[in-house]
Structure formats: C-alpha cells, structure tokens
C-alpha positions as CSV (number, residue, x, y, z in Angstrom):
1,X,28.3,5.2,45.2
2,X,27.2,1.6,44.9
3,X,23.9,2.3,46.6
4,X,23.4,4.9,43.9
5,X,23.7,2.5,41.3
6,X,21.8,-0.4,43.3
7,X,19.0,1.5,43.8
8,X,18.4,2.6,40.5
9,X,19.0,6.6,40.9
10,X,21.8,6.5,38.2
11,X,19.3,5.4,36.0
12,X,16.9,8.5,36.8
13,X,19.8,10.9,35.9
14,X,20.1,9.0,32.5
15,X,16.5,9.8,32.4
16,X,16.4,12.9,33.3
17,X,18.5,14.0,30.9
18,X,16.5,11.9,28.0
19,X,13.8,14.1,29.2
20,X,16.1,17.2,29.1
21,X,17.0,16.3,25.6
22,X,13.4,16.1,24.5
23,X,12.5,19.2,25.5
24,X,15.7,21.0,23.9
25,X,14.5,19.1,20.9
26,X,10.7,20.4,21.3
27,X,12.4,24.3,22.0
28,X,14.3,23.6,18.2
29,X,11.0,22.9,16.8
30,X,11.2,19.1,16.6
31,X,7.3,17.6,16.5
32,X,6.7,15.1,19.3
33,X,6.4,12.4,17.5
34,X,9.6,12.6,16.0
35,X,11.1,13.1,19.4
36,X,9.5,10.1,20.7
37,X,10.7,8.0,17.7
38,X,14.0,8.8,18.2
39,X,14.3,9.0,22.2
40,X,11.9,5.8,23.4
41,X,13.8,3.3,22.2
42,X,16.7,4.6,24.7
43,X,14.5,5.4,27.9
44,X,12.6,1.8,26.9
45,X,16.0,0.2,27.7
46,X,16.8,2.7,30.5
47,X,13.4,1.2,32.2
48,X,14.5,-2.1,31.4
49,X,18.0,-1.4,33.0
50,X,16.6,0.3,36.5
51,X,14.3,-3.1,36.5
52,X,17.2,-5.2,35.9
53,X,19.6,-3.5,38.8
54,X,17.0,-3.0,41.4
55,X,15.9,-7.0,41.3
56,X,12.4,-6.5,39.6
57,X,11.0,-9.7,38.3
58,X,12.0,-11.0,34.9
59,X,9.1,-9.6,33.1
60,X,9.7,-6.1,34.1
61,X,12.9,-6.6,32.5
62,X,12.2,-8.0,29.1
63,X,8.8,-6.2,28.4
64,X,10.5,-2.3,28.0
65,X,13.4,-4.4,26.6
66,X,11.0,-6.1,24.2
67,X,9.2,-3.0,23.2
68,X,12.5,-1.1,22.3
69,X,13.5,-3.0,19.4
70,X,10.3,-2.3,17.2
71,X,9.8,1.2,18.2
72,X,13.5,1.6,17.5
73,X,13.2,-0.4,13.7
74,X,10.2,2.5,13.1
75,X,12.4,5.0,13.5
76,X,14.8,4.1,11.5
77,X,11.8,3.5,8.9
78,X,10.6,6.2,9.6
79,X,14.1,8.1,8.2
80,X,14.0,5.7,5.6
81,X,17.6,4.3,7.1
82,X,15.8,0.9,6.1
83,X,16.3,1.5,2.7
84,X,16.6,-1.4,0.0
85,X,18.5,0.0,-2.6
C-alpha cells in the first residue's frame, strides 16, 4: 500500500474519477466549460499532489498549485459566489 501512494497511483484513481465525474456531468447536459470551471481547480491540485509525492522538482509542484487558485476564483465569479452585496 505505501508504494501505491509513493508512486503516485492513488493520485490517478483520484483522477480518474475527476474524469468520471466530468463525463457524468457532460451525459446531464453540463457545457464543458462549466465542467472545466468547476473540476480544474481540483485535478490542478491533484497534479500538484502526484508531483509533490513522487519527488518532482519544486516547480512541478507549485506551478498546477499556482494555477488552481485563479481558475478556482473564476469559477466562483463565474456563479457570481463573489458577490459584493
């Protein structure tokens, strides 16, 4: 079990299932780009985790880490969740 989680692999189930959820989600009738909005941000940080376990440089790490915090912020925009009321 801990060279499933060394190696990364437990990070392509979570993956995997991101993907699994974004089809179900394109089957409803969801558009892709609100799929994308709303599931990046997760499999950004998902990249950043199998770089972080698996001993990639630092880079690797923070860039998809980096990137999931702006993508996520349009999202949430983008469902005016931003709101100033």
């Amino acid at each position: 079990m801990t060279e499933f989680f060394a190696s990364g692999h437990a990070v392509d189930v979570v993956l995997a299932v991101l993907l699994a959820e974004a089809l179900l989600l394109k089957f409803r009738g969801t558009s892709w780009p609100e799929i994308a909005g709303v599931l990046l941000p997760a499999v950004l940080m998902m990249i950043a985790l199998r770089a972080a376990v698996t001993g990639a440089a630092w880079p690797l790490i923070a860039i998809p880490l980096t990137l999931a915090f702006p993508v996520h912020i349009y999202d949430l925009h983008r469902r005016n969740l931003l709101r100033k009321d």
